[in-house]
C-alpha positions in Angstrom: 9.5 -4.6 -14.3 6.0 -5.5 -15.3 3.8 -6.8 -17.8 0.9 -6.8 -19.5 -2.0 -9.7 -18.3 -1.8 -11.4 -22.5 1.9 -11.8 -21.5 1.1 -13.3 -18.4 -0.9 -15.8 -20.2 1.9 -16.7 -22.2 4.0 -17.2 -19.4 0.8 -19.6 -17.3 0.6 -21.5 -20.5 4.5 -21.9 -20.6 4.5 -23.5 -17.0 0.8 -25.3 -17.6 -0.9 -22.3 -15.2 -4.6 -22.8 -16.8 -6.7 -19.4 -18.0 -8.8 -18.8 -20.5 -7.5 -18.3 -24.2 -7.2 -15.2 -25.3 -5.5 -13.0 -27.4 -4.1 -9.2 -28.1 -5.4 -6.8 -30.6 -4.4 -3.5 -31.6 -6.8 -2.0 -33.8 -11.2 -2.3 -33.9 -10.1 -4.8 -36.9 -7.8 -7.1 -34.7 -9.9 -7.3 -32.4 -12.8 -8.4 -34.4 -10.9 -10.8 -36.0 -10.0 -12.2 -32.4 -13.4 -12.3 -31.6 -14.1 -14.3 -35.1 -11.3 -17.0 -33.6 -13.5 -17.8 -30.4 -17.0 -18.5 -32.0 -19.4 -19.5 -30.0 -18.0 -18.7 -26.7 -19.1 -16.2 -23.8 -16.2 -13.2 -24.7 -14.5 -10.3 -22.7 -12.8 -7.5 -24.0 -9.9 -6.1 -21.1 -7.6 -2.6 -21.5 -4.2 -3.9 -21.0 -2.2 -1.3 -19.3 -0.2 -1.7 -16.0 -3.0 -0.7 -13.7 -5.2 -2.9 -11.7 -9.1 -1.7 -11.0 -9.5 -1.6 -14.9 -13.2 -3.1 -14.5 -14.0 0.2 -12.2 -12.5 2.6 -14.0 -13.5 5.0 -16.8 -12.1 6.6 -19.8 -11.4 10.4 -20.0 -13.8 10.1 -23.1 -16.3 9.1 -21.4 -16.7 5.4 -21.3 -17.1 3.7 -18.4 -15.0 0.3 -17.6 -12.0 -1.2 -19.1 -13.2 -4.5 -19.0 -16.8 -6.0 -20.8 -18.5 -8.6 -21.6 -19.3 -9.1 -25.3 -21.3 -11.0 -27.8 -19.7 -10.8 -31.1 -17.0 -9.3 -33.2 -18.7 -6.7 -34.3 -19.3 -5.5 -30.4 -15.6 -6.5 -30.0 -14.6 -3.9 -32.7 -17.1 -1.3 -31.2 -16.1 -1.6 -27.8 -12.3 -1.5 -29.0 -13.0 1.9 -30.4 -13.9 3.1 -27.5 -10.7 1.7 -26.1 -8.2 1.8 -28.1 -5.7 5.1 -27.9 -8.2 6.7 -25.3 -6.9 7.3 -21.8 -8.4 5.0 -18.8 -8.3 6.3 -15.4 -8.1 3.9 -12.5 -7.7 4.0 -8.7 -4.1 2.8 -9.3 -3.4 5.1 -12.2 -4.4 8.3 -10.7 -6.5 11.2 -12.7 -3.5 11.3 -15.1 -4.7 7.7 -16.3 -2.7 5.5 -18.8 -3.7 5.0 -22.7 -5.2 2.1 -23.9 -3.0 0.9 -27.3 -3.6 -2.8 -26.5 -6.9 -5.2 -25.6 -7.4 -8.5 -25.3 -10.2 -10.6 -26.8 -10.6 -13.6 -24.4 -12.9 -16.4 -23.5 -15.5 -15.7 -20.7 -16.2 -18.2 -18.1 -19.2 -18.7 -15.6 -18.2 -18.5 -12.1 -18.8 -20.7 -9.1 -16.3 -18.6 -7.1 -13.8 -16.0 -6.8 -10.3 -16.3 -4.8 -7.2 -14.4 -4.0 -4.0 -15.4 -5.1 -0.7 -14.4 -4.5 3.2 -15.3 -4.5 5.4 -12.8 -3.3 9.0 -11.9 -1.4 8.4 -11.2 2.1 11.1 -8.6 3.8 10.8 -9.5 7.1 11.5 -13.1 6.4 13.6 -13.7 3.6 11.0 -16.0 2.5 8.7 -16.6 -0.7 4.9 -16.2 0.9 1.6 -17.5 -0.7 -1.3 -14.8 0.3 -5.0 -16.0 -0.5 -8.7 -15.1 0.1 -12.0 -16.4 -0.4 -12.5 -12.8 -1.2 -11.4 -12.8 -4.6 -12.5 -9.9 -7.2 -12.1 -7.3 -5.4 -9.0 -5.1 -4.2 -7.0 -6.8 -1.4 -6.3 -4.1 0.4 -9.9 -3.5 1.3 -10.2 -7.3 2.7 -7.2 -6.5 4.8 -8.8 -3.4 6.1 -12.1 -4.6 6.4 -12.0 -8.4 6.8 -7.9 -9.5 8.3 -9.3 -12.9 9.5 -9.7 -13.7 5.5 -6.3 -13.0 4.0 -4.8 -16.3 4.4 -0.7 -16.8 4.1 1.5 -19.6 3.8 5.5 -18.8 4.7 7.7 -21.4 2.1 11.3 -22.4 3.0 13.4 -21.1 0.3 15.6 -24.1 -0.3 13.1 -26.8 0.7 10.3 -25.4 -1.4 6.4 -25.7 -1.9 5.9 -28.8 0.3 2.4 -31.0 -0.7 1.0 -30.8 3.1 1.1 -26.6 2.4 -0.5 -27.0 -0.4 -3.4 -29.3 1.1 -3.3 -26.6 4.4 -4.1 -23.2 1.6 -7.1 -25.6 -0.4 -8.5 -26.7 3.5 -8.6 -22.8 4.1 -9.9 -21.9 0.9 -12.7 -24.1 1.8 -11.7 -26.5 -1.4 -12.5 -30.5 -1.5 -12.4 -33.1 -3.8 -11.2 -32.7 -7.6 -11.1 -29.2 -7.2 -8.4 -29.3 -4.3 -6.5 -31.4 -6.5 -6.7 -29.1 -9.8 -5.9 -26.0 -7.3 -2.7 -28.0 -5.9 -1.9 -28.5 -9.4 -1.9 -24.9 -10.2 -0.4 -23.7 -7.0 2.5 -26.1 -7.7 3.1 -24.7 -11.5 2.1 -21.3 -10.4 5.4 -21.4 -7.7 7.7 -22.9 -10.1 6.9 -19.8 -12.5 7.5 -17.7 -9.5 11.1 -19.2 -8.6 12.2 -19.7 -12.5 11.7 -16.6 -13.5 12.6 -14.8 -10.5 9.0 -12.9 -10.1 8.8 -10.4 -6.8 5.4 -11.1 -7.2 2.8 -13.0 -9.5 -1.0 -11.8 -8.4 -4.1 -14.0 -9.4 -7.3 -12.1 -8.6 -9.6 -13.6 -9.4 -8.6 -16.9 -8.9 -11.9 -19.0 -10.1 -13.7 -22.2 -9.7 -16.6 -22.9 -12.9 -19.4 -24.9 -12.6 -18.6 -27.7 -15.1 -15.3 -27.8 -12.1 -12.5 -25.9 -13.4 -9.9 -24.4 -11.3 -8.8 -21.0 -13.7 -6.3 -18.0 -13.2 -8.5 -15.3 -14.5 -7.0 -12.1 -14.5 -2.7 -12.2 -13.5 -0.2 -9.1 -12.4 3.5 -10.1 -12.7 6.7 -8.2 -11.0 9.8 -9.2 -11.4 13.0 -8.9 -9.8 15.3 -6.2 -11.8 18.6 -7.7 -10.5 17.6 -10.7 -12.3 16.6 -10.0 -15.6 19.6 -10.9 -17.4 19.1 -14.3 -16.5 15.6 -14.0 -18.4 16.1 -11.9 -22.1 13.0 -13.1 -22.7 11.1 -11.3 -20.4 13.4 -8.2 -20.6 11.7 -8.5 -24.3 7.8 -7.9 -22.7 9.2 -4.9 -21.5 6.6 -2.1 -22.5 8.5 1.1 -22.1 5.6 3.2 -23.2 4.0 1.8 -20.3 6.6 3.2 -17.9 7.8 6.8 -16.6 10.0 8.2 -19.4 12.5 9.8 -17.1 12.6 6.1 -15.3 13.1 4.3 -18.8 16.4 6.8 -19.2 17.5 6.5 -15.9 17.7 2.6 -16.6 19.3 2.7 -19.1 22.2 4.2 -17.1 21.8 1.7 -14.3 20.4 4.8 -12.2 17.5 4.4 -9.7 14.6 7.1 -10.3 11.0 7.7 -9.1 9.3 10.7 -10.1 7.7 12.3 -7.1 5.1 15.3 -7.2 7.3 18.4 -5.5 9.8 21.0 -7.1 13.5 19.7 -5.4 14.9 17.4 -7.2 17.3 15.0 -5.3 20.6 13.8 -6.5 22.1 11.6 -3.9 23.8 8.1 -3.5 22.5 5.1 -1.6 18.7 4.4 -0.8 18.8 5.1 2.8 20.2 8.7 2.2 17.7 9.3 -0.5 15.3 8.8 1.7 16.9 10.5 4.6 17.0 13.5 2.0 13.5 13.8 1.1 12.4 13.6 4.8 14.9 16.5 5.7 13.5 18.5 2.4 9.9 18.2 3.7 11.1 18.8 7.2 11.8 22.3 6.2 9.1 22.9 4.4 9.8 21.4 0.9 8.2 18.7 -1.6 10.8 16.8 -3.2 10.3 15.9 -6.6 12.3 12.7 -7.4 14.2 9.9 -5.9 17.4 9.9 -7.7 19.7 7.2 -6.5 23.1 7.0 -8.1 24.3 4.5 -6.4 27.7 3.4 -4.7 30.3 4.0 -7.7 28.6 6.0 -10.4 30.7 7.7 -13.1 30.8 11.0 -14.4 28.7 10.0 -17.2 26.1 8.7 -14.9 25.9 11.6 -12.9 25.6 14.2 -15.9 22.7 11.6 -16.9 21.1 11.9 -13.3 21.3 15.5 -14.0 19.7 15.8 -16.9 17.0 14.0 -16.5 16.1 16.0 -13.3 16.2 18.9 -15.5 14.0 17.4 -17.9 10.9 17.9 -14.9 9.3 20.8 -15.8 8.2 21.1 -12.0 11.7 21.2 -11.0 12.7 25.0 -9.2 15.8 23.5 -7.3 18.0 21.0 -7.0 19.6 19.6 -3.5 22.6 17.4 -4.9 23.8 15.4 -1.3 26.6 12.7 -1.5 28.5 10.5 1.1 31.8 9.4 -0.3 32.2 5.7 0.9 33.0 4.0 -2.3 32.0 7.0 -4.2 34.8 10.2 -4.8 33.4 13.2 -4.3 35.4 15.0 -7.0 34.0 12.5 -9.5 30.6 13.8 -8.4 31.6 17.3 -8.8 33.1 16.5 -12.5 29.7 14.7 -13.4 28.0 18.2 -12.0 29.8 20.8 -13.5 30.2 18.9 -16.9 26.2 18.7 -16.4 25.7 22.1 -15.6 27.6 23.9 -18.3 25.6 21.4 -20.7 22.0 22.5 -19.5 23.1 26.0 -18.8 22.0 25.4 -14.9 18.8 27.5 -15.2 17.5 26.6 -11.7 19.1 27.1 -7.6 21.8 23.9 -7.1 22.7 23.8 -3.3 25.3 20.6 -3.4 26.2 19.1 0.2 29.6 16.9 0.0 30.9 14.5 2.6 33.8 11.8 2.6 36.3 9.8 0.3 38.2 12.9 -1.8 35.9 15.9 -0.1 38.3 18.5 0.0 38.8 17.8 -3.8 35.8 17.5 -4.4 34.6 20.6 -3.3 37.7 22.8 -4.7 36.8 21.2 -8.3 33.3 22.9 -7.6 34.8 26.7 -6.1 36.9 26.4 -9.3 34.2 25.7 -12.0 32.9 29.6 -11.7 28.8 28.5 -11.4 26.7 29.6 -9.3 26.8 26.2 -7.4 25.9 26.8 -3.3 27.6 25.3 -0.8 26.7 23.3 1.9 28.2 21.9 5.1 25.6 19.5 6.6 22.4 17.9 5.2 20.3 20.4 7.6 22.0 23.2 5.5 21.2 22.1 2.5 17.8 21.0 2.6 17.2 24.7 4.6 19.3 26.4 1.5 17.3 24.7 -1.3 13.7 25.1 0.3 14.9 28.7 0.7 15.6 29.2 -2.6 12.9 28.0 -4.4 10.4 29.9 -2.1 
């Protein structure tokens, strides 16, 4: 789950992370009135979607940048015309881009410098890892590529926690001294209690800045969060912007399903992340392009599984669907109920090639000779990914 950067200021002010004020408008009037509310200060006006690159990108309308500097309200109501329910396109959104119904009206600040800041989970150790750069403002990736030596990371122990000598070690690297070491410590130290309180994957500062009357300021922010966890936190599950968000991934929450939409014509039904994957690599072996990541998990019901197939049905680029389950936990026949009951529902108006395997097979597979639908057979996951790319050709 993710949110939009005026809720991640309302989370920094929570846990004392300091930014600049700002606030969220909806309308050319809103924003002006926002605008009105900061007086005499230096303004910017910033598209909230879930996107980074924002400041580089451009608006299928025509205007160029999400983000701008502006003088007064009357500019902040112009420039949230030009905003507001138009699509921005970004290198993170793609050419499809994401609409603009939000802004923000916030305070501008002079810059001394610009940092990179991050707190995420790291795989390969099990550990919480801070990630910064004097190369802030700019997209990370390209200061791995081009610059390694400057991406700076500090491993944390996940029981001992932020310790103050790793905090002095990241504001020595980052080439800080003085008050402004301490005010970055500060931040840091807030910044990592947000992170383990409300169980963030990752919470991204860029930039992270320094002003010349010697603040230390979180500029623009980019919050994950862990999905396993957010019924610890209703009120973040509340930030959620589902208009933000993949329709067909909304519904398949909502049934506790896992779903990614993916750019091919064979859908994929199957259970457990590994397989999935192992699916979609045998689909494009043989000459495929799968069009999802459906996983249904370990003990999905019927219900579920009529859900999983409807909204693979609901992908106009769908031509075929490869359904390929391993019964460990799971029963195959309750697979094959969920399928049928599915298919006699939507009519089935596309190829189904279902590959079955394990707990309650032979059941399984009977329940699916009996239902009378044109439902192929396969014995292997080779056989099934060559019988679905065959029949959609």
């Amino acid at each position: 789950m993710n949110i939009h950067e005026y809720q991640a200021k309302e989370l920094f002010d929570r846990f004392q992370v300091p930014s600049p004020k700002g606030k969220v408008a909806s309308t050319p009037e809103e924003a002006a009135a926002a605008a009105k509310e900061f007086e005499g200060a230096k303004l910017v006006i910033k598209a909230q979607v879930h996107a980074g690159g924002r400041g580089k990108g451009h608006f299928k309308n025509g205007f160029q940048g999400g983000v701008h500097l502006i003088e007064s309200p009357q500019q902040a109501s112009e420039f949230a015309g030009k905003m507001l329910n138009e699509t921005l396109v970004t290198i993170q959104t793609g050419e499809a881009g994401k609409l603009v119904r939000k802004v923000m009206v916030a305070e501008a600040v002079d810059i001394t410098h610009e940092y990179y800041l991050a707190i995420l989970m790291d795989r390969g150790t099990s550990r919480p890892v801070i990630v910064a750069s004097t190369e802030g403002g700019m997209s990370i990736e390209d200061v791995a590529h081009n610059t390694p030596e400057k991406i700076i990371r500090q491993f944390v122990h996940p029981l001992l926690g932020l310790q103050g000598y790793e905090i002095r070690k990241l504001a020595g690297a980052l080439g800080m001294h003085g008050d402004i070491a301490k005010q970055f410590g500060k931040l840091l130290s807030n910044l990592y209690k947000l992170f383990i309180s409300l169980d963030c994957s990752m919470v991204e500062i860029n930039p992270l800045v320094t002003t010349p009357d010697g603040r230390v300021l979180a500029l623009d922010a980019k919050f994950g969060f862990d999905d396993n966890a957010l019924y610890r936190h209703p009120e973040i599950v509340a930030m959620r912007d589902k208009e933000e968000e993949d329709p067909r991934e909304v519904a398949a929450s909502e049934y506790e399903l896992n779903y990614i939409g993916l750019d091919g014509n064979i859908a994929c039904l199957v259970n457990g992340a590994g397989l999935a994957m192992a699916t979609m690599d045998i689909i494009k072996h043989y000459g495929g392009e799968p069009a999802n990541f459906l996983d249904v998990g370990g003990g999905a019901s019927k219900e579920q599984v009529t859900a999983a197939f409807k909204i693979i049905l609901a992908d106009p680029n769908v031509k075929g669907i490869l359904i390929n389950i391993f019964g460990g936990i799971m029963d195959c026949n309750v697979i094959a109920e969920g399928v049928i009951a599915a298919a006699k529902e939507t009519g089935l108006p596309i190829p189904l090639v279902v590959r079955l395997e394990g707990n309650n097979v032979e059941q399984g597979k009977a329940t699916l000779d009996a239902s009378g639908l044109n439902i192929v057979s396969a014995s292997t996951m080779a056989d099934g990914a060559q019988k679905i790319v065959a029949a959609v050709a």
